[in-house]
C-alpha positions as CSV (number, residue, x, y, z in Angstrom):
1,X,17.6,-1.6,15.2
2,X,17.8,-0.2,11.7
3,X,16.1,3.3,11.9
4,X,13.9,4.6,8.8
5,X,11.9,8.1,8.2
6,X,9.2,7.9,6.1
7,X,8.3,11.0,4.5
8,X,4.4,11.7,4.4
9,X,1.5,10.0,5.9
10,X,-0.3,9.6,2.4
11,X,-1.6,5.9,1.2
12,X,2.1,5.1,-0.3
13,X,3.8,6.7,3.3
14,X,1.5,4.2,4.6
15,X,2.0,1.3,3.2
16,X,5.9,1.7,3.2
17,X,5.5,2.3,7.0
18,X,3.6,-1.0,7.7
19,X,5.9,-3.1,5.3
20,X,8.9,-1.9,7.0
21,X,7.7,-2.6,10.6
22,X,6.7,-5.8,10.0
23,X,10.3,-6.8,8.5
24,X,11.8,-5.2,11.9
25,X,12.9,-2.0,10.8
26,X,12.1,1.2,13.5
27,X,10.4,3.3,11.5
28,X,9.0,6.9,12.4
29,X,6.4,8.9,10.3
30,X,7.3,12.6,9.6
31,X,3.7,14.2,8.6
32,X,3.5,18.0,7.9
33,X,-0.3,17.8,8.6
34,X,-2.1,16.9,11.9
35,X,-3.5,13.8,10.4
36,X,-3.0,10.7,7.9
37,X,-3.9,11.0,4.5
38,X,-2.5,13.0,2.2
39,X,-4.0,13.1,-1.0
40,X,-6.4,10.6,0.6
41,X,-8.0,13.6,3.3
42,X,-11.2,14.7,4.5
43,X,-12.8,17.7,5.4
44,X,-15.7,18.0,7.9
45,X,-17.6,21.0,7.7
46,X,-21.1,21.9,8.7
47,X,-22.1,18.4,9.2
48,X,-20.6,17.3,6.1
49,X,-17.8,15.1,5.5
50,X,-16.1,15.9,2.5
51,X,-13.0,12.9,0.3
52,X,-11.1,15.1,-0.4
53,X,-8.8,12.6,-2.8
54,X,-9.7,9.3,-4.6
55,X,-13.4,8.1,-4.2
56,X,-13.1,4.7,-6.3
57,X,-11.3,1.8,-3.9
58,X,-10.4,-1.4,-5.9
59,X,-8.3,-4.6,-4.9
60,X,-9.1,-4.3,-1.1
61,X,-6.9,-7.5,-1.2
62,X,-3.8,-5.4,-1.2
63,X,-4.9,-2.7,1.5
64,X,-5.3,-6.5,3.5
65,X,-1.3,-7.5,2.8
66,X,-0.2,-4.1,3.9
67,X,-1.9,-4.0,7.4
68,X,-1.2,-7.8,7.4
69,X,2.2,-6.8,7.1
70,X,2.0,-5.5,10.9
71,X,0.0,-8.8,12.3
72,X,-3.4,-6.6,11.4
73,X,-6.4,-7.6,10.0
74,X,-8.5,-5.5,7.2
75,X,-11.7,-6.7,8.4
76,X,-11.2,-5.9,12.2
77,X,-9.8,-2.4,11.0
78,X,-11.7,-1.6,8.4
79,X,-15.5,-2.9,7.4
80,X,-16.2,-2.5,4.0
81,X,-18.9,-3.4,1.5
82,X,-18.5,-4.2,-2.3
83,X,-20.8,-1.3,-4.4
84,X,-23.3,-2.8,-6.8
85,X,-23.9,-0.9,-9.2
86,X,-19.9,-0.4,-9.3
87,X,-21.0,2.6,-11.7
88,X,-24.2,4.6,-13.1
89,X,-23.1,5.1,-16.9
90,X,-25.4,8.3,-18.0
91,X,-25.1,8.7,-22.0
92,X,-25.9,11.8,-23.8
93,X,-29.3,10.1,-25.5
94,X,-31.0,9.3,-22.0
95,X,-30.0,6.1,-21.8
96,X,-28.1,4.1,-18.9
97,X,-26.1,1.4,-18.1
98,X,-25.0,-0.1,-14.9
99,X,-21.8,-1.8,-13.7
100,X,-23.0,-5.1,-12.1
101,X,-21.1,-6.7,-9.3
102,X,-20.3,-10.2,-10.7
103,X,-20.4,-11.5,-14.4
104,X,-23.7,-12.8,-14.3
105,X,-25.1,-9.8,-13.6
106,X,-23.0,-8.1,-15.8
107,X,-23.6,-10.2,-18.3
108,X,-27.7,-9.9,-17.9
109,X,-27.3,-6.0,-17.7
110,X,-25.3,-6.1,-21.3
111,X,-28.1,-8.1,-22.5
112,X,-30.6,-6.2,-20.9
113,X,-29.4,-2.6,-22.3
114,X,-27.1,-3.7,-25.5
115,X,-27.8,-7.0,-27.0
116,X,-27.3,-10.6,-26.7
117,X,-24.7,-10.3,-29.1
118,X,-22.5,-7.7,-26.5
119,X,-23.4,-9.6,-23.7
120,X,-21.2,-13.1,-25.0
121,X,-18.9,-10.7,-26.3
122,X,-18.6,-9.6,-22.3
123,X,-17.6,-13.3,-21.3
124,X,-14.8,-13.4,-24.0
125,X,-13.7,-9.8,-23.0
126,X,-13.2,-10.6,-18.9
127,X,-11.2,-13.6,-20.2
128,X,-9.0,-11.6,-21.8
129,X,-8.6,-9.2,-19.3
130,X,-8.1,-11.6,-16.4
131,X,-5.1,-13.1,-18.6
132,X,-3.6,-9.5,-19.2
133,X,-3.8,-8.7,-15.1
134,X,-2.6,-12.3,-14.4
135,X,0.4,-11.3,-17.1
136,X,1.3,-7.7,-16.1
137,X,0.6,-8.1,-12.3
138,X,3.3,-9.8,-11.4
139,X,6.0,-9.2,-14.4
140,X,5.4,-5.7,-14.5
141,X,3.7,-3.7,-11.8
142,X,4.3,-5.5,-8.5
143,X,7.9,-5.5,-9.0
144,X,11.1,-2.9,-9.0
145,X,12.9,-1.9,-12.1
146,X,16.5,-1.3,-12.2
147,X,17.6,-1.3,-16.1
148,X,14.9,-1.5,-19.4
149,X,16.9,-4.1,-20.0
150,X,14.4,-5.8,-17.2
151,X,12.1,-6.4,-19.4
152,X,14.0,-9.0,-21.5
153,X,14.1,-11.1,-18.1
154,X,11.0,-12.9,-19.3
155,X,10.7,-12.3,-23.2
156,X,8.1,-15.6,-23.1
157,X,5.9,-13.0,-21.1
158,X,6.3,-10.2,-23.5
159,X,5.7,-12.0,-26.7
160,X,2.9,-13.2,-24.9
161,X,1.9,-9.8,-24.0
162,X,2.0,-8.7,-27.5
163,X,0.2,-11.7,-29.2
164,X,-2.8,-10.6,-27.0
165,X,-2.6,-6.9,-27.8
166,X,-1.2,-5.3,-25.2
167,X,1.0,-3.2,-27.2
168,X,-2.3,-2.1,-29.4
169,X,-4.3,1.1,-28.6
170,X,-6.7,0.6,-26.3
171,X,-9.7,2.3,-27.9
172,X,-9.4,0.1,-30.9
173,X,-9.0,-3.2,-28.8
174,X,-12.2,-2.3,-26.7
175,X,-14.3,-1.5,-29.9
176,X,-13.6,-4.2,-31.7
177,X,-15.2,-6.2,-29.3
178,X,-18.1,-4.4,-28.6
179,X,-20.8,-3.4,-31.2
180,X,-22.1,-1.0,-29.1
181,X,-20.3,2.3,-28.4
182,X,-21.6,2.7,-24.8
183,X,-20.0,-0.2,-24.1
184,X,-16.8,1.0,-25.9
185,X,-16.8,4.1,-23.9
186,X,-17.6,2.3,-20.5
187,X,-14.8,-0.3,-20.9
188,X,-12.2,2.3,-21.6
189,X,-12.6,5.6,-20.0
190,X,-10.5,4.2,-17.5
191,X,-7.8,5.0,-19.3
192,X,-7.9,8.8,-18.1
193,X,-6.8,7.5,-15.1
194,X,-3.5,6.6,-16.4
195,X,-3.5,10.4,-18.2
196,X,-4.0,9.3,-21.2
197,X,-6.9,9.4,-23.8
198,X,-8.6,5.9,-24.6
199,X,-7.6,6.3,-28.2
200,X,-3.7,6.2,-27.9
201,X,-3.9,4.7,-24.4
202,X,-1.8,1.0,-24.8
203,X,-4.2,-1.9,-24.1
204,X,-2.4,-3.2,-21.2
205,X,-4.0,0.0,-19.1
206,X,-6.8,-2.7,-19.3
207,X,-5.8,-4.0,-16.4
208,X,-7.6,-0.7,-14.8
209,X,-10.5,-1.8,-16.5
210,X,-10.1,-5.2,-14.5
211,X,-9.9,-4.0,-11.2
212,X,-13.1,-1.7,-11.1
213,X,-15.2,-3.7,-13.8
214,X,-14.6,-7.3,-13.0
215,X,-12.7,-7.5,-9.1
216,X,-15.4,-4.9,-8.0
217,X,-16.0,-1.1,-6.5
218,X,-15.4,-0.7,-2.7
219,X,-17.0,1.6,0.0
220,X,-15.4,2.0,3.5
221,X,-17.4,2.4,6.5
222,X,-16.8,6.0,7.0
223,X,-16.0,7.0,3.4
224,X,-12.7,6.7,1.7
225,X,-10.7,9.0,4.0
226,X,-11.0,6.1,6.8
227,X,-8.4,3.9,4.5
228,X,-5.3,6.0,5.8
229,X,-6.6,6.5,9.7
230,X,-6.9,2.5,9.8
231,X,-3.7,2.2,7.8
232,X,-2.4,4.3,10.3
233,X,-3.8,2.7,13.6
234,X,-2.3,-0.5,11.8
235,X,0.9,0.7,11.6
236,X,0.5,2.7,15.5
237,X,0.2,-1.4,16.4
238,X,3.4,-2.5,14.8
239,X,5.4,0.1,16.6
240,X,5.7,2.8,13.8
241,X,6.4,6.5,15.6
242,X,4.5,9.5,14.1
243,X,5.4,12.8,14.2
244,X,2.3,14.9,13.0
245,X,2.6,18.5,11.7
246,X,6.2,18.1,11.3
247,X,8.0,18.9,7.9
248,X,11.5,17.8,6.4
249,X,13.6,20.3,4.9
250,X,16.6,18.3,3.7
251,X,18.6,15.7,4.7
252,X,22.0,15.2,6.1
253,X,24.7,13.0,4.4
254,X,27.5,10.7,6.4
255,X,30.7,10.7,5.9
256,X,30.7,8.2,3.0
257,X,27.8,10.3,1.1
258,X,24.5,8.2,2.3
259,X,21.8,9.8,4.2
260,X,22.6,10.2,7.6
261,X,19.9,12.1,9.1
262,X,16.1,14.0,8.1
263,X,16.4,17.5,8.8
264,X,13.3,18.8,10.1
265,X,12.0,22.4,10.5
266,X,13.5,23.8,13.2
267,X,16.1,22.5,13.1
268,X,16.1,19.1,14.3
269,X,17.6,16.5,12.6
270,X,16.4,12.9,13.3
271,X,18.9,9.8,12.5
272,X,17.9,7.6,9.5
273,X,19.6,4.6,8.0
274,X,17.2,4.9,5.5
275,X,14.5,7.6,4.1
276,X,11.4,6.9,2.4
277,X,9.8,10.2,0.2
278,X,6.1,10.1,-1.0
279,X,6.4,13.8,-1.8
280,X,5.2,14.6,-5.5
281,X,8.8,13.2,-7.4
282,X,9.7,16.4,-9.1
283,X,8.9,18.1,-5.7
284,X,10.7,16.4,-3.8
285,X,13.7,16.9,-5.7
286,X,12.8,20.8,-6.3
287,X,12.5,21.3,-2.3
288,X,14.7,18.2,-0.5
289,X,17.3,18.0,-3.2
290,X,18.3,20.9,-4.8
291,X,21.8,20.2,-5.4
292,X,20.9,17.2,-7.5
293,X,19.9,17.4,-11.2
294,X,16.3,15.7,-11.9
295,X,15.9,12.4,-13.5
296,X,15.3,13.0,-17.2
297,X,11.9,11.8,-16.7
298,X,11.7,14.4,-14.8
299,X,13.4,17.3,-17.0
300,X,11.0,16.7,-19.7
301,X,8.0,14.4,-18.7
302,X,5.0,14.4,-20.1
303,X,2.1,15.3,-17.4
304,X,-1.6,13.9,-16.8
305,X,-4.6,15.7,-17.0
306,X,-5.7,17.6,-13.8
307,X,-9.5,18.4,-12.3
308,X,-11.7,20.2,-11.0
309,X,-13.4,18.8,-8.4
310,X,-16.0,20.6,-6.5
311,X,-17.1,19.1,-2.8
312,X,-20.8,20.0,-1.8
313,X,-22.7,19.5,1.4
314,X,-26.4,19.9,0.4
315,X,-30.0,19.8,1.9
316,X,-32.3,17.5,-0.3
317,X,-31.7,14.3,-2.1
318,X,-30.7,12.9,-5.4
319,X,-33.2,11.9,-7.6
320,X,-34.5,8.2,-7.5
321,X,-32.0,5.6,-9.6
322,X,-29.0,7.9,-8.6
323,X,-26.3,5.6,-7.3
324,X,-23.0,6.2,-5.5
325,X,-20.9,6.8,-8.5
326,X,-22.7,8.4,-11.4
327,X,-20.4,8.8,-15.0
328,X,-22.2,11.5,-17.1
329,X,-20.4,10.7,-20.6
330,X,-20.7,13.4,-23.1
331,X,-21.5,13.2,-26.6
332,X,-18.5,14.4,-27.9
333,X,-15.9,12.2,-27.3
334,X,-12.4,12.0,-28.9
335,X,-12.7,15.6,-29.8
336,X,-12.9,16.6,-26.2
337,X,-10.2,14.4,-25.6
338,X,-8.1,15.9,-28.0
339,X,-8.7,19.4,-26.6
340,X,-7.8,18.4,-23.0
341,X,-4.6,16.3,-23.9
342,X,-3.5,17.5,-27.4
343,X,-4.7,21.1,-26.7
344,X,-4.6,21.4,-23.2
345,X,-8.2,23.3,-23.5
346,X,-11.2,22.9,-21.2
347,X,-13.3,20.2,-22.8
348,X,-15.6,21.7,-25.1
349,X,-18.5,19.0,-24.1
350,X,-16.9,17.5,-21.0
351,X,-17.5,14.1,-19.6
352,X,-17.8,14.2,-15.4
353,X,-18.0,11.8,-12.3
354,X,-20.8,12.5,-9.6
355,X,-19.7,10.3,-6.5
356,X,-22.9,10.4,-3.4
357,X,-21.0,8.8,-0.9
358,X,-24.0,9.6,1.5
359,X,-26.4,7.2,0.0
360,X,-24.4,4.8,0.9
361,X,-23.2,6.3,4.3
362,X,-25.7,8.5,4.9
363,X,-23.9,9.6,8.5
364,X,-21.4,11.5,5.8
365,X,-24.3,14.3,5.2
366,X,-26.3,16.6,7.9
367,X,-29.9,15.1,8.5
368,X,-31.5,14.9,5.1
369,X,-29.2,16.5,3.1
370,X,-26.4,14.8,0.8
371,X,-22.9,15.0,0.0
372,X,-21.4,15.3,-3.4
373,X,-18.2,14.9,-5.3
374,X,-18.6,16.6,-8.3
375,X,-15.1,15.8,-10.9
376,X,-14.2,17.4,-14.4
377,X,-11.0,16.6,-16.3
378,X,-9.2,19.7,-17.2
379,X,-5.9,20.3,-18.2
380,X,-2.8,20.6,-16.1
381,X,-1.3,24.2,-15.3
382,X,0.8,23.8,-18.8
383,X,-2.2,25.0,-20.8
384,X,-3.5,28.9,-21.0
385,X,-6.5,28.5,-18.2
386,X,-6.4,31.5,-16.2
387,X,-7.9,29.7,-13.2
388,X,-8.1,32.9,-11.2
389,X,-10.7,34.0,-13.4
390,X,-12.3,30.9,-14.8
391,X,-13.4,29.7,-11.2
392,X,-16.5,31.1,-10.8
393,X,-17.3,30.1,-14.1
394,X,-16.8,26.6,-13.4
395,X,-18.7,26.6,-10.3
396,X,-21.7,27.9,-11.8
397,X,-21.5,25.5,-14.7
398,X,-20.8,22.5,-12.4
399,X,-24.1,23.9,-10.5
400,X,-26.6,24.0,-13.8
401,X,-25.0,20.4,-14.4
402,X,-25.7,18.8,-11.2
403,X,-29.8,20.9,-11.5
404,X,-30.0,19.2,-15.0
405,X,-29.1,15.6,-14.0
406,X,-31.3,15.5,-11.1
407,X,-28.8,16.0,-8.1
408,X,-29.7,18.5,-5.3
409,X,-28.5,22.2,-5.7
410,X,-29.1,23.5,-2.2
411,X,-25.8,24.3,-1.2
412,X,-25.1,24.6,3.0
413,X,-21.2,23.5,2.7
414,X,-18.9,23.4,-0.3
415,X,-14.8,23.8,-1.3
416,X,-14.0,23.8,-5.2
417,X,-10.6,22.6,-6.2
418,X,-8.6,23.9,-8.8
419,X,-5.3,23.0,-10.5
420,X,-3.9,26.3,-8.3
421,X,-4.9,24.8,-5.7
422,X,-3.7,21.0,-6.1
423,X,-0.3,22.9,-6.7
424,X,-0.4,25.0,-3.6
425,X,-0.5,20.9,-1.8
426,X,3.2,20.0,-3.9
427,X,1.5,18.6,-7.0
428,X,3.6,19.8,-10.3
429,X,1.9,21.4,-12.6
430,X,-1.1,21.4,-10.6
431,X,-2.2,17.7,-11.4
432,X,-3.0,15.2,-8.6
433,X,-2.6,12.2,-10.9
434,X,1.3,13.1,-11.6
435,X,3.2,11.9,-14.8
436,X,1.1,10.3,-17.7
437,X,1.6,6.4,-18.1
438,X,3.1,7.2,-21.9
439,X,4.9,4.4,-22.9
440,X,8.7,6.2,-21.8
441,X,6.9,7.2,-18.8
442,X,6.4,3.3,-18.0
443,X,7.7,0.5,-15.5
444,X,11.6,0.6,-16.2
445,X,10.7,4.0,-17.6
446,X,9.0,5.9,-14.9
447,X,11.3,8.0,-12.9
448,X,13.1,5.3,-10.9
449,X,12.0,4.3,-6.7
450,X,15.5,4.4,-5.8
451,X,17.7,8.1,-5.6
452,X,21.3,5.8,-6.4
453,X,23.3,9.6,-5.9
454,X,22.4,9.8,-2.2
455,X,22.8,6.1,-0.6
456,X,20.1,5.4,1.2
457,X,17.3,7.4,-0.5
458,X,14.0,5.6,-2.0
459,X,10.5,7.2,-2.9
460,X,7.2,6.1,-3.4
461,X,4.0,7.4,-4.3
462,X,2.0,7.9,-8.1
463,X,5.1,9.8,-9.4
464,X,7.4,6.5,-9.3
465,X,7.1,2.6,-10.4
466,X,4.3,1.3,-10.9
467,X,2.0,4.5,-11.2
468,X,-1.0,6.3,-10.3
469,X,-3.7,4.9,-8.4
470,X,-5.0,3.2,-5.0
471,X,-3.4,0.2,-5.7
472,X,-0.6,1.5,-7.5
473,X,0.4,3.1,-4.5
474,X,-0.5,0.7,-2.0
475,X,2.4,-1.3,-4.4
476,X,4.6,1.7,-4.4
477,X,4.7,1.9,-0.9
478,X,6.0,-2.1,-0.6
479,X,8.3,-1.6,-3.2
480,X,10.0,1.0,-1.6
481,X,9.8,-1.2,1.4
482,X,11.8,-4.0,-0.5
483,X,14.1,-1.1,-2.0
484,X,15.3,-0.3,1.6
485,X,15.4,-4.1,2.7
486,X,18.0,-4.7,-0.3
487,X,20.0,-1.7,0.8
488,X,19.8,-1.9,4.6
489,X,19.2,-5.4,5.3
490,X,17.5,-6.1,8.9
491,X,19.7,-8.6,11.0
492,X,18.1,-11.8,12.2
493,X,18.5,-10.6,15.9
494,X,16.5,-7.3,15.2
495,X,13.7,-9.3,13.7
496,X,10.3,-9.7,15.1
497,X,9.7,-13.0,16.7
């Protein structure tokens, strides 16, 4: 059989793994760590279990294809429940709104909080945005790139595209619908997922919009760092090898230039017809492949926003009406915006995410206490924070936040996370959500899924097509899958019955 190494046992590693198994490929797993996860990890301390990487899972549909890949099913692997509310929305005036699973509810919440008015704007609006998924899905995130000139393979779909606004900013689109500004905010903050502010974000980043607002907010049994230990058992079933705490340090080329081999520390090198990489892109090519120059994208890309996120273990509970995920929006807006992206500046009045995972889960927190993910935007190592120094500073602001808003304060367990420290994991520039979805930094764009210098080679992850994200990189990971199937193609004998 075909043999392929997949580097890194992160969500895209993952996914790659599974989707190549269940085409008939051998695959092994090379993990540095001891565990699955990656970015995706967990820490357990004092009787507190601690996400140490996303906390929002969307589109469990496609987590379904990739163990189905390997004859698996989500459901027996992986119980999960829908969140409703999807979101608390906390607004600098008092006032709330929540993120209603289904449109009905939605739709009576909007009417509820805004006015009737915003509330039939709502139906028009998830129209709208199930056409713009139902457009860029399948024409141009869940599919490779090899030239721009891709996109002129279906120019009905781009005019299309356009006549609905895709190509407008997204701020703009979103407040034009809505009267209210809440409303505005809540239906486009999403954009800072992407890396980019709301106001100069492209409408088609709606789509993220889409997948948390209208498809719906999941919760794991066992909290979000169960996704990559099922993924895992998944892939353990359909005959994937893992090697844990083992690191590559290179690779070996054949005699016609294409990889050959995965060198590993140590010393030992492990035959591969094909590599998969779901290191961080420009780390990957600064530690596996230092005798090739980086993509452009690479040379001078443009990068997202980091965080701050701060991990507590506490005794007590939150106040009543807190929910699972809790947006605090500030008051300032654009301005703050325009000091973390433009400025690369702390946020003046900072907008932040409160995630209890253990009101849902309460087996995630000691007896009565609670567990907290505490998130604020800052800006990547680029900017002039000393983070050395400003630390201590943020903890102790993030701690009068969380006493102000009603959260518990009692601290037993806790690990802050700073831009230093998502660089000391591989991240450039210190940012977990790796290049910003700019419009060069897009589909045919982004830095490309396939290395065509050293035959053989393919990534995945956040910092190649489509992007940044769960599902993203649950697509990354089949993409690259499909990458090695057109290079190495599996012969009818090898495959599965």
């Amino acid at each position: 059989m075909s043999s392929v190494v997949v580097i890194g046992a992160g969500l895209a590693g993952l996914s790659a793994a599974c989707h190549l198994a269940g085409a008939g490929y051998e695959v092994t797993v090379v993990e540095r760590e001891s565990g699955p996860g990656g970015r995706a990890g967990r820490i357990h301390r004092d009787g507190y279990t601690f996400d140490t990487g996303p906390t929002v899972m969307t589109m469990p549909g496609l987590l379904a294809d990739v163990v189905g890949a390997v004859g698996q099913r989500l459901e027996d692997l992986l119980p999960m429940q829908r969140l409703d509310p999807a979101y608390r929305a906390c607004f600098a005036d008092g006032s709330e709104i929540r993120v209603r699973a289904g449109h009905e509810a939605m739709r009576a919440e909007i009417e509820q909080t805004c006015s009737p008015a915003d509330a039939a704007a709502f139906d028009d609006f998830v129209r709208w945005l199930r056409e713009l998924y139902d457009l860029e899905m399948p024409n141009f995130i869940d599919r490779n790139f090899d030239s721009p000139l891709d996109l002129l393979a279906s120019p009905k779909t781009a005019a299309r595209l356009f006549r609905m606004g895709g190509f407008r900013r997204l701020g703009p689109v979103v407040s034009q619908r809505f009267k209210d500004e809440r409303l505005r905010r809540l239906f486009s903050f999403q954009a800072m997922y992407a890396g980019l502010p709301p106001s100069r974000a492209l409408a088609i980043y709606a789509v993220i919009t889409y997948m948390d607002s209208v498809e719906g907010v999941y919760f794991p049994e066992g909290g979000m760092g169960a996704i990559p230990v099922a993924m895992a058992r998944a892939a353990e079933l359909g005959g994937v090898e893992f090697r844990w705490g083992t690191s590559a340090q290179g690779f070996r080329r054949g005699p016609n230039g294409s990889i050959a081999a995965v060198e590993l520390e140590g010393g030992e090198q492990l035959r591969a017809d094909a590599v998969v990489c779901t290191l961080d892109l420009p780390v990957a090519y600064e530690r596996l492949l230092p005798d090739l120059p980086r993509p452009r994208a690479l040379r001078s890309g443009r990068y997202s926003p980091s965080a701050v996120v701060w991990h507590v273990g506490t005794r007590g509970t939150p106040v009543a009406g807190t929910e699972h995920h809790n947006i605090h929006f500030a008051s300032e807006w654009d301005s703050s915006f325009d000091a973390l992206i433009g400025d690369l500046r702390l946020m003046p009045d900072p907008s932040r995410l409160v995630t209890v995972p253990s009101l849902t889960d309460p087996g995630l927190a000691a007896p009565g206490g609670s567990t907290l993910y505490v998130l604020e935007p800052v800006p990547h190592l680029g900017g002039d924070v000393d983070w050395v120094t400003e630390r201590e500073p943020m903890r102790e602001r993030l701690m009068g936040f969380l006493g102000d808003n009603g959260y518990p304060t009692d601290v037993v367990a806790e690990e802050l996370v700073t831009p230093l420290d998502w660089q000391a994991m591989g991240m450039k520039e210190g940012t977990p959500f790796a290049l910003a979805h700019t419009f060069m930094q897009t589909g045919p764009f982004r830095p490309p899924n396939v290395e065509r210098r050293l035959p053989g080679l393919v990534f995945a992850g956040s910092g190649t097509v489509p992007g940044v994200g769960v599902p993203m990189v649950l697509i990354s990971g089949r993409l690259a899958a499909e990458r090695v199937g057109d290079y190495l193609p599996v012969s009818p004998v090898s495959r599965p019955a």
